[in-house]
N, C-alpha and C positions, 0 to 999 in steps of 0.2 A: 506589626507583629514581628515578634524575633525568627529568628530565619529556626530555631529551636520546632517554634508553633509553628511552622510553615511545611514542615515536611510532606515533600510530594513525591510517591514512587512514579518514575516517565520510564516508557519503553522508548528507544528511537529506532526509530524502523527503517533502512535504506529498501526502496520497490528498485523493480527487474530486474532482479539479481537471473544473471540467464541469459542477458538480452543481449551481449556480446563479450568478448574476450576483455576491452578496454572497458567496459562499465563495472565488467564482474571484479579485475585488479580493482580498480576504486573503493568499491562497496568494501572489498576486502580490507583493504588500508584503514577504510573509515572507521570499521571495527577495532582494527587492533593499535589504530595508535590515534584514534577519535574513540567518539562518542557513543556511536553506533553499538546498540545493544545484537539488534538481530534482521534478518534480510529478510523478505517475500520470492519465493521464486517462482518463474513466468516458464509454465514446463513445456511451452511451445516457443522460446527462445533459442536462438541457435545458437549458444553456448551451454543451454541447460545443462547437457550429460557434463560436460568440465567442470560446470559453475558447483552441482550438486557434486561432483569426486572431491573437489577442494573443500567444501563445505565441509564432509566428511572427517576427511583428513584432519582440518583444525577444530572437529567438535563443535562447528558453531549450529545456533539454534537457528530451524529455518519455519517461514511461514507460506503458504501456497498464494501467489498472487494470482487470481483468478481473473484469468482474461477471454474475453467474448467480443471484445472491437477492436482484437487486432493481429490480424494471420491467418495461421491454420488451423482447424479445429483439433481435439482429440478424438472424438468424438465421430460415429461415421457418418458423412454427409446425410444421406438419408435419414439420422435421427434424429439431424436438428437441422430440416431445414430452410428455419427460419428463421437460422441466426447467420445462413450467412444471405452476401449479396449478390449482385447479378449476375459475378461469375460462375455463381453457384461451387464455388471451394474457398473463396476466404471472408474473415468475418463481415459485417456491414462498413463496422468504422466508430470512431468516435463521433463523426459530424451527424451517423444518423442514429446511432442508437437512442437515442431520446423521443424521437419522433418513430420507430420501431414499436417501443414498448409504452406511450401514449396513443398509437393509435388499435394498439394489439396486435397489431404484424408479428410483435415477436414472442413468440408461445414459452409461459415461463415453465410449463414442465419441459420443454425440452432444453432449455437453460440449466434445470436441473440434472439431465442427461451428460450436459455436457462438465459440467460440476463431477459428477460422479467421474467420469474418462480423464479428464484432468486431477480432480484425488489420486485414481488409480497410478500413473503417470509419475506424480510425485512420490508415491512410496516405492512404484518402482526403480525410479531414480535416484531417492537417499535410502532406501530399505527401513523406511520407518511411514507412518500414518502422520497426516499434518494436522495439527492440534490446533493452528494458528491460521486463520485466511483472512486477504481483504480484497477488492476488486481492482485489477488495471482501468483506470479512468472510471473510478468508483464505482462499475456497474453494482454492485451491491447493496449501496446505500438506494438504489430505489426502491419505494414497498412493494412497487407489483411486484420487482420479483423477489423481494425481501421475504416475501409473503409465502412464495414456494421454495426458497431457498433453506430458510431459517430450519423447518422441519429435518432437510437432506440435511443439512450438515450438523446438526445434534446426533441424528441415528448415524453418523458417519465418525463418531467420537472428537467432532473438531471443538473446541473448550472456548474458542476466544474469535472477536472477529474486530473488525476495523470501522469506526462508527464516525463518518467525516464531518461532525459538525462544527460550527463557527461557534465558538467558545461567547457567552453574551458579553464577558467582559471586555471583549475586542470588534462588540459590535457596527462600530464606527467605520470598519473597517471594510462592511459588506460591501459598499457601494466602488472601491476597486477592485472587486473580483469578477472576473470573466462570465457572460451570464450562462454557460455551463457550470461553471461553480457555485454560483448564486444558486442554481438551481438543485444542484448537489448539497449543499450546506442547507436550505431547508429541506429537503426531503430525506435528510438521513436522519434528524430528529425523529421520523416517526417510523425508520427502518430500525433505529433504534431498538425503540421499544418493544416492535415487531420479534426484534432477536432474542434480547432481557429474559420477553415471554416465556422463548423456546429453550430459556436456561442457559444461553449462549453468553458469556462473559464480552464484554464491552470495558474500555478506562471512561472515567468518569467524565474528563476532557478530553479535545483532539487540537493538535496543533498544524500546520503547515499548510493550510489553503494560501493565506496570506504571507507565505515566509519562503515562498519559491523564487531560486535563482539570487538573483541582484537583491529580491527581497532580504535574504537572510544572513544578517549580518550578526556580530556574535552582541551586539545591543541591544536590535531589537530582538533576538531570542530570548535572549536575560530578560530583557522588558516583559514579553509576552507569558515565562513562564513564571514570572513573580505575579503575574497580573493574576494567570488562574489560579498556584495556589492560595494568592490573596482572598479570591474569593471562595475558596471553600472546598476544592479538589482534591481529593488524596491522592490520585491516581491520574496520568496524560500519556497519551500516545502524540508523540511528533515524527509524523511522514517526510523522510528527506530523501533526496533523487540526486545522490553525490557518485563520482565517476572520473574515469579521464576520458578524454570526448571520443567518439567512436570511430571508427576508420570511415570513409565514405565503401559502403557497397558490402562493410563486414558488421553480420548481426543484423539484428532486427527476429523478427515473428513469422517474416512468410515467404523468407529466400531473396524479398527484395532490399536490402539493405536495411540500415537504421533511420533514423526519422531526424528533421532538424533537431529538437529536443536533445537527444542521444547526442550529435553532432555539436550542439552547441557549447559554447565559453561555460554556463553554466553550470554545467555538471561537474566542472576541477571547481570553480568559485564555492559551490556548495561544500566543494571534499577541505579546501581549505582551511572555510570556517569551523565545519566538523572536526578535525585535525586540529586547531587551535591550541598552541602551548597554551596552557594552563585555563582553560573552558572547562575540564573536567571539574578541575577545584574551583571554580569561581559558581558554577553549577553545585556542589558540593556545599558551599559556602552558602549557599540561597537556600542551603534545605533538601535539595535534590535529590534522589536518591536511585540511580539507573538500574535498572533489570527487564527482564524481558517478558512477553506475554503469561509464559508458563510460571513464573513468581508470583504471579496476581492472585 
């Protein structure tokens, strides 16, 4: 097909815009001289309040990264608590929320609690309502709490949400992903539709499970995004985690500094590739056509 028939609208979405002083410059670069359409923000980040005055300032579009496995809650401990852990004030974690919400430890109306306290959060921070959400470490794409969330965030006017699935055309692909991702990427298939239901706007693809760090390079994105609209996409979402690496001990969710992640090589490799002289036109050239959730 001519890249004419090919035409694909892609959001690119940089996550934890918030999460510190050195990831939020990034995200911001990636925008204005990459590719980067629009951010997620993490309103228990400890650069939130800056990350959201700058965002302002350049009118960029933001979306609420919603996080429950990692920090401090919004929320007041006693409303939700059973999302966090032993200490009883910060959340469980990445490593157990899976094991939380399969074995029902974790009570999804009070996940919706805490959805609402972090909505709230976010428009007090930009002075506007967030139209856009996806989960920190995907909590969203699971359906138990897809199940209760989906309803809160319609009546809450949010329009679009973040739907992590492994594209089929890149199916090959499943058995290198981490089997938290594994596990994410089928179960947001049927968080999905879960949402669709609830009138919640979803893009028809998703990209970046497979395309993190070292993964993502400006071939294999080209690769991967000629792959989906080949098959039949009009519409992709690509999750990138671009940055310059975080200080040790400045930023993070819960006073205790940033996480290897944050800290790592990866986060400038991704800003690089993003950044790319001429990635904008060769994306262009393939049919592409960038804009952000609120265009869909």
């Amino acid at each position: 097909a001519n890249a004419r028939a090919m035409t694909m609208r892609l959001v690119v979405v940089a996550d934890d815009f918030g999460y510190c002083p050195e990831r939020d410059r990034g995200i911001l670069q990636a925008i204005r001289q990459g590719v980067v359409t629009q951010t997620s923000l993490l309103v228990n980040g400890a650069s939130a309040e800056h990350a959201a005055a700058q965002a302002a300032s350049l009118s960029l579009r933001l979306g609420l990264h919603f996080n429950i496995t990692e920090g401090l809650p919004c929320a007041p401990r006693d409303a939700i608590s059973t999302l966090v852990g032993d200490d009883g004030n910060t959340f469980r974690g990445k490593a157990h929320i899976l094991d939380a919400v399969d074995t029902g430890a974790l009570n999804p109306a009070q996940v919706v609690t805490e959805l609402l306290a972090q909505l709230g959060r976010f428009q007090q921070l930009t002075g506007a309502a967030a139209t856009h959400v996806d989960g920190h470490n995907h909590v969203i794409a699971l359906p138990r709490l897809a199940a209760a969330l989906a309803p809160a965030l319609a009546a809450a006017g949010v329009r679009s949400v973040r739907v992590p699935c492994l594209p089929s055309c890149l199916s090959s692909a499943f058995s290198t992903m981490s089997p938290f991702l594994q596990r994410i990427a089928t179960d947001a298939e049927q968080a999905g539709a879960i949402y669709r239901a609830a009138g919640l706007k979803t893009t028809h693809a998703f990209l970046g499970l497979t395309l993190m760090g070292p993964a993502l390079t400006e071939d294999k994105l080209l690769h991967a995004l000629e792959a989906v609209a080949s098959s039949g996409s009009s519409t992709c979402e690509l999750m990138v985690h671009p940055g310059f690496r975080s200080a040790p001990g400045v930023g993070g969710c819960s006073g205790l500094g940033p996480d290897e992640f944050s800290m790592s090589d990866d986060r400038e490799h991704e800003l690089a590739v993003l950044c790319g002289p001429g990635l904008r036109d060769r994306m262009a050239q393939r049919g592409m056509s960038l804009c952000s959730f609120d265009d869909l």
